[in-house]
N, C-alpha and C positions, 0 to 999 in steps of 0.2 A: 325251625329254620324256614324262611320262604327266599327266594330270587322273584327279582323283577326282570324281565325280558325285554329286548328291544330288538327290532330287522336289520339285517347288515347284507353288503351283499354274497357273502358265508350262509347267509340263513340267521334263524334262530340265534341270539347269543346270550349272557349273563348282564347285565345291568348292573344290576345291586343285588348283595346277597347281604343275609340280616340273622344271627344267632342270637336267641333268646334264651335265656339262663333257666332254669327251675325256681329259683328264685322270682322269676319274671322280668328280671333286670337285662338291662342288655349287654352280650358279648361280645361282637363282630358285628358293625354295622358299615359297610363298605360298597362303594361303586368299583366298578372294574370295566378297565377302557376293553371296549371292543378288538375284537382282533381284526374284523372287516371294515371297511369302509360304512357308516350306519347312515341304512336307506330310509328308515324310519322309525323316533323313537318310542310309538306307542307309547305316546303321554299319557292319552287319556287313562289307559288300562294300567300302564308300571309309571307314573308320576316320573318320568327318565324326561330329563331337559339337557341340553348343550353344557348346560352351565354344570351340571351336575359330576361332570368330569373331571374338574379343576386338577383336585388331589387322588382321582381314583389310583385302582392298584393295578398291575397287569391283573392278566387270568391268572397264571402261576403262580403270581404272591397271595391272591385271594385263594387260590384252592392251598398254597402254601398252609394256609392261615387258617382255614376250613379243618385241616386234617392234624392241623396241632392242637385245634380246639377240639375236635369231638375225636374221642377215644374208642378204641373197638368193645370196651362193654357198657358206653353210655346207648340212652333211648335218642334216636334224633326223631322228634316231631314234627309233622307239617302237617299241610293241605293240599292233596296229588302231591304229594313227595317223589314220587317217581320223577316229573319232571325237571324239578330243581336238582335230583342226584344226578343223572343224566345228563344235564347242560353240566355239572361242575364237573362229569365224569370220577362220580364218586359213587361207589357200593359199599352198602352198608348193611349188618345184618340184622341190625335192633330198631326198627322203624314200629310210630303210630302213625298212620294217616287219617284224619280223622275224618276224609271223605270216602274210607271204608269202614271206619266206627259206625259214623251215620246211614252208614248204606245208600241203596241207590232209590230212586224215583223214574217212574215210567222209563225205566232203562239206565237213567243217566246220572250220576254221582250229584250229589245236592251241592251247590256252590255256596264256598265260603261265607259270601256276602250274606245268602238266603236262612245259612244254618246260625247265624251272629244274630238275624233277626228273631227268630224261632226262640232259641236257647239264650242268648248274652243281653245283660240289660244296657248294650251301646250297640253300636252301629260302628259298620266298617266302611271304606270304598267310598266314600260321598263326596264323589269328585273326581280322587282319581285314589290309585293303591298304593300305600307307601306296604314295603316289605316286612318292617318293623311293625307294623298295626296288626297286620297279615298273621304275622309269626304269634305273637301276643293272643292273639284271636284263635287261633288254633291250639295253643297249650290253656287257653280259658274251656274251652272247646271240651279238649279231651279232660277235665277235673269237674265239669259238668257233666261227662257220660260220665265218670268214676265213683262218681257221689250216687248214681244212680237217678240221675235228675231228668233222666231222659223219658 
């Protein structure tokens, strides 16, 4: 699972949220309109364009949509997953994050982009972060710690 994020004047909100199957195939890949008025879409970082809203879903129907996909004894994986459960306002008690798989560096959680370079034979982020790439990248992630390849 990963979300994209964009500023609103609420703060913080959900952009786009992205479910990746076990399979690696995709689930849920969906934009969700803001609830505030959006002060800035932080392109560069979540790939979020004007345009990108056309067909989104409310919040509701995306977290609708979230909580009839993942079930209470599936794994949800991500990267800081703490943040994406907390923007959907979702808990959950079967998490991997694989930014505590890999542990931390001079204090601070190794980023996505840096652990894909290290461990994955591609590259993420080059440009800007689609969620779907993100999510993909973190279940490759955790079956590279599992393999013991680390």
């Amino acid at each position: 699972m990963d979300c994209e994020m964009l500023y609103t004047d609420r703060g913080l909100e959900v952009g786009r949220l992205t479910i990746i199957g076990a399979n690696c195939g995709t689930v849920l890949d969906t934009y969700i309109l803001p609830q505030g008025n959006v002060v800035c879409y932080n392109e560069k970082f979540s790939g979020l364009r004007p345009e990108s809203f056309a067909k989104a879903l409310s919040f509701e129907q995306a977290r609708y949509c979230l909580l009839n996909i993942v079930k209470r004894r599936d794994i949800l994986l991500g990267h800081s997953l703490q943040c994406d459960l907390i923007a959907m306002r979702v808990v959950h008690q079967r998490v991997v994050d694989t930014s505590l798989l890999f542990g931390y560096k001079d204090g601070k959680r190794t980023a996505l982009k840096k652990l894909c370079e290290l461990y994955l034979p591609y590259t993420i982020q080059d440009g800007s972060h689609s969620s779907e790439s993100d999510a993909l990248a973190a279940l490759d992630l955790t079956i590279v710690y599992l393999q013991g390849s680390v």
